[in-house]
C-alpha positions in Angstrom: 70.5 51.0 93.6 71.8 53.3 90.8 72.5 57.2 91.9 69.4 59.6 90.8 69.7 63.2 90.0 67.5 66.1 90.8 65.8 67.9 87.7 67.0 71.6 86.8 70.0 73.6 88.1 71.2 74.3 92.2 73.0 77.5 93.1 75.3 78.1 95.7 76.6 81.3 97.9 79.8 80.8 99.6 81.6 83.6 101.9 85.4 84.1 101.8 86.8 83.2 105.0 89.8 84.5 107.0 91.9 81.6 108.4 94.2 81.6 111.9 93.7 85.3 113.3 96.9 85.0 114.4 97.6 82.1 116.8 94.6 79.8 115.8 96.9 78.0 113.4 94.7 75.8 111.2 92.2 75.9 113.8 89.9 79.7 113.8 88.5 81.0 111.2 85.9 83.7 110.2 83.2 83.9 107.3 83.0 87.4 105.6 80.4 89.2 103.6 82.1 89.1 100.3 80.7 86.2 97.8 81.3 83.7 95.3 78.2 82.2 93.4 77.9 78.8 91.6 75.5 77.0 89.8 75.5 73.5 88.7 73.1 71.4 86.8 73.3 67.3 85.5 73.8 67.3 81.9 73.3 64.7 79.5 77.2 64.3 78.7 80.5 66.4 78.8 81.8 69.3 81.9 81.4 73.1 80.5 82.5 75.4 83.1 81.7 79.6 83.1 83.9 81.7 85.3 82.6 85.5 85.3 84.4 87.7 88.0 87.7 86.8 90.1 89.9 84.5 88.1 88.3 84.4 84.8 90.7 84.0 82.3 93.3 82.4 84.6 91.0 79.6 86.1 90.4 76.0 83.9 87.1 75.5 82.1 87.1 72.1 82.3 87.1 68.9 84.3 90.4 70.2 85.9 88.4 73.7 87.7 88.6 73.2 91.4 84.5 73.1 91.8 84.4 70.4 89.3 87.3 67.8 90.9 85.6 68.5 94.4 81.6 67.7 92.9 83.5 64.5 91.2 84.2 63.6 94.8 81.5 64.4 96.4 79.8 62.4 93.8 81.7 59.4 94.2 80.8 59.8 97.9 77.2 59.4 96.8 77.4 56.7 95.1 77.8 57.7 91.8 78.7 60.4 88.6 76.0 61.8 86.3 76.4 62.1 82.5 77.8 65.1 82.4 77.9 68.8 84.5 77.6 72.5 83.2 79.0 75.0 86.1 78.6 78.7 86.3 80.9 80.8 88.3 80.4 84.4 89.4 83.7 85.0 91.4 83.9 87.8 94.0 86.7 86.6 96.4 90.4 87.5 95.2 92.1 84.2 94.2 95.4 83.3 96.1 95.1 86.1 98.5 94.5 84.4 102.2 90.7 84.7 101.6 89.7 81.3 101.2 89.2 81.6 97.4 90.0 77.4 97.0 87.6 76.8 100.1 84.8 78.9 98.7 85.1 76.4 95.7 85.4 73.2 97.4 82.4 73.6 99.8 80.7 74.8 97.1 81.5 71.4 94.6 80.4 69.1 97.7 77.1 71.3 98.6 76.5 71.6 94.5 77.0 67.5 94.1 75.0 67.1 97.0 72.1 69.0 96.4 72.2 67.1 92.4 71.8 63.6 94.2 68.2 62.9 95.3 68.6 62.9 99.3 71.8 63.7 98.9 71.3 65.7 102.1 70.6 62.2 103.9 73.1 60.4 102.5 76.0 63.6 103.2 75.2 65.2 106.0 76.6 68.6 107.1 79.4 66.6 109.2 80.0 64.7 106.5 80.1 67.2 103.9 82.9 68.8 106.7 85.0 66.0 106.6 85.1 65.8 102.9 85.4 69.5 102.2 88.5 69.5 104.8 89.8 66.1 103.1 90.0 67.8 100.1 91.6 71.0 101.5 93.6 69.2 103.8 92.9 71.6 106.9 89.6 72.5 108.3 90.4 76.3 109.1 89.0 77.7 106.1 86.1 75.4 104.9 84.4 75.3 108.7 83.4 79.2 108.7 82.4 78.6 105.0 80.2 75.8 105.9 79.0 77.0 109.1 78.9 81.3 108.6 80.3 82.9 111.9 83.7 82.1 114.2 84.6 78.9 114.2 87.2 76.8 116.0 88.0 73.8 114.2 89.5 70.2 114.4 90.6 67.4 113.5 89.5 63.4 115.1 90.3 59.8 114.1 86.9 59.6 111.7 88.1 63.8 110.5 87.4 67.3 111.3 84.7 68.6 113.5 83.9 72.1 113.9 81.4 74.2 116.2 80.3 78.4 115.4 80.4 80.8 118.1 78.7 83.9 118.0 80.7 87.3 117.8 80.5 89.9 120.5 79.1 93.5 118.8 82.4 95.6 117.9 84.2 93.1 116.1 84.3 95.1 112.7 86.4 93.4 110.0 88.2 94.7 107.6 90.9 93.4 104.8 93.5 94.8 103.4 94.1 93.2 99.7 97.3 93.4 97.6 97.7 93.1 93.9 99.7 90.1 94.1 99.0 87.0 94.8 100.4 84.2 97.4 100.4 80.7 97.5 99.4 78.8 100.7 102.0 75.7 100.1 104.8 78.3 99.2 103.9 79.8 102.8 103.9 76.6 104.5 107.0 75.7 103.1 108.6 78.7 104.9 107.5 76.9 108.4 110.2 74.9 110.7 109.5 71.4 111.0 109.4 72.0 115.1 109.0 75.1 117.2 110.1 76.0 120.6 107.8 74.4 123.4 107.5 78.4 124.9 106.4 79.8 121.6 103.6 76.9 121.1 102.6 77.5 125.0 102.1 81.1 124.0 100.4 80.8 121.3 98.1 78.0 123.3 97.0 81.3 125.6 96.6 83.6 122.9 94.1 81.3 121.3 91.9 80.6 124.3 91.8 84.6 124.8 91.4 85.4 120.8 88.0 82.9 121.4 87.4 85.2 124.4 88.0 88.5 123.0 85.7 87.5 119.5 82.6 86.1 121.8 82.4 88.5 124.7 85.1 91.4 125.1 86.6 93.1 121.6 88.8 95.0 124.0 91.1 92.5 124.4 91.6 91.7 120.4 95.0 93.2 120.5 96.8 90.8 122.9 94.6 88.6 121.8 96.1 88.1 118.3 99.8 88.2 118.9 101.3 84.7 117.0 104.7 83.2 117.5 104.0 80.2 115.5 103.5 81.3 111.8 103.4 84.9 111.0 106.9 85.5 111.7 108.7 82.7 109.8 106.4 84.0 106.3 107.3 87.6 107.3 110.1 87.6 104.5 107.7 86.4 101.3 105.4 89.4 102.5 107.5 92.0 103.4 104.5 94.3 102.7 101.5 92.3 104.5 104.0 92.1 107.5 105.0 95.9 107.8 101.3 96.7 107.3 100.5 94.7 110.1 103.2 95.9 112.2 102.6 99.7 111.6 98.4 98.7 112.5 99.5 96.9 115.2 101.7 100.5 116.4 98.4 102.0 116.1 97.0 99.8 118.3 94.2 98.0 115.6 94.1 94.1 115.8 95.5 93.2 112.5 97.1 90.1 111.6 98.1 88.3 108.4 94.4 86.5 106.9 95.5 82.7 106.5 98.4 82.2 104.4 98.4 85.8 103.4 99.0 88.4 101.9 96.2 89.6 102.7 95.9 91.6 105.9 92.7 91.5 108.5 91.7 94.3 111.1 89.3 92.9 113.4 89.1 96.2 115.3 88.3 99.8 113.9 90.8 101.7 111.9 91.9 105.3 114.0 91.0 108.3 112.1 93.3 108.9 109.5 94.9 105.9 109.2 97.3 105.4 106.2 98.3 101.9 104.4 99.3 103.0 101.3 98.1 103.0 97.9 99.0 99.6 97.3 96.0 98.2 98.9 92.3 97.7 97.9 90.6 98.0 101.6 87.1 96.4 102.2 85.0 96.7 105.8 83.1 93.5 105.5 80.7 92.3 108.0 80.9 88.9 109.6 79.1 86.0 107.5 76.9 84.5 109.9 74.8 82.4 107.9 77.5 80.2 105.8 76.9 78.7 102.2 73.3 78.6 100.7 72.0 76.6 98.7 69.2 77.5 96.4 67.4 76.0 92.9 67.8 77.8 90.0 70.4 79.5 87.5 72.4 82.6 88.6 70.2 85.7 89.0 70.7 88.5 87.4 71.8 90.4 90.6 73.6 87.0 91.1 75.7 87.8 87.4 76.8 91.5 88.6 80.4 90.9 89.5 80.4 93.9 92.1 82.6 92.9 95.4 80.4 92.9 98.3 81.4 95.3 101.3 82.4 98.9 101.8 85.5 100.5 100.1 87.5 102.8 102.5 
């Protein structure tokens, strides 16, 4: 039977997302408040893509924009492509700066295909629509708390990833720290050893069951909690100014850790009183996304079209 698609445009709201929290490598990650908006709608031939916001002017217009390749995907996953696709953008989450810019766009392509394929909801469920959104990302760390909204501990099985979202304890208070330049997440995996000592991965093992601990029931514990030996250290070079901010927070006893492949740098505990990074940083208090991506009918709003970051500046 021949794909169908729904009538009219779908919007989309994912959150940007903060990946390891220090020794979850490629397996915790967090949803924030801070928003990218898409909208998609079956054309009768042709791709036109918008980008307003974070990126515009740098990001493709055209069949080659992340949100697009991944919605082709998804689409063959359904069963079939439409005739052609216009996408509208509204970008709030910095691109190539450990936020989860790329996942924001992939969950968004399969949720965006998904919702254009009558029961596309039956035929992709959210598991499904997990597996494929980590396929195309190639880790899961990111696109779970996308998907999912909250704290989630992610992984990966024979048939692909699984993930599950855990509530956060009250007093886990995020905020990120956000440089002007940007970072590259297969430049900082290319600074990893191939193999690490079996005492650092055993640490790290502990500090992950205690960071699920400290995020779910006691906050006081997020400093030990979020000490890595598996990652942090061998970037610590590329960044020399994500890792001396998170050394001189970490002095100052605040649970702050590189956010995924940096250089970005996430608090998850409350800044002392007069705290000082610097003038080279935008800083943002963000609340935890609990919800994950929503999917709506309709064009972009015009609230949707005000490219104002979400969040509080310090």
């Amino acid at each position: 039977m021949p794909t169908t698609f729904a009538a009219g445009p779908v919007r989309v709201r994912v959150p940007a997302t903060s990946a390891n929290l220090g020794p979850g490598f490629d397996a915790l990650g967090l949803a924030l408040a801070l928003h990218d908006d898409v909208a998609a709608e079956v054309t009768s031939g042709g791709v036109t893509v918008s980008v307003t916001g974070e990126g515009a002017g740098d990001l493709p217009v055209d069949d080659e924009h992340l949100v697009v390749r991944t919605m082709r995907a998804a689409f063959d996953a359904l069963g079939g492509q439409p005739p052609g696709l216009a996408v509208a953008c509204l970008n709030r989450i910095p691109q190539a700066r450990g936020l989860g810019s790329s996942s924001a766009a992939i969950v968004a392509g399969v949720l965006l295909a998904r919702a254009l394929v009558t029961e596309g909801e039956r035929q992709l469920d959210d598991q499904a629509a997990l597996r494929l959104a980590a396929e195309i990302e190639g880790h899961p760390d990111n696109v779970a708390p996308c998907l999912l909204g909250g704290f989630t501990v992610a992984w990966t099985e024979p048939s692909g990833a699984r993930a599950v979202s855990l509530p956060v304890a009250d007093g886990v208070r995020p905020t990120v720290f956000v440089p002007a330049e940007r970072g590259l997440t297969a430049s900082a995996r290319a600074a990893l050893p191939a193999s690490v000592p079996h005492g650092d991965a055993a640490f790290n093992a502990g500090r992950s069951a205690l960071l699920v601990y400290a995020l779910t029931t006691q906050p006081a514990l997020l400093l030990p909690a979020t000490v890595d030996r598996l990652h942090q250290g061998y970037r610590a070079s590329s960044m020399p100014g994500a890792a001396a901010l998170v050394d001189a927070a970490r002095e100052a006893g605040v649970a702050a850790v590189v956010s995924g492949a940096g250089p970005t740098v996430l608090a998850l505990s409350d800044l002392p009183e007069g705290f000082d990074a610097g003038t080279d940083w935008q800083v943002l208090q963000l609340p935890i996304d609990v919800r994950g991506a929503q999917v709506g009918r309709g064009r972009l709003g015009h609230a949707e079209r005000d490219p104002v970051a979400a969040g509080r500046k310090s």
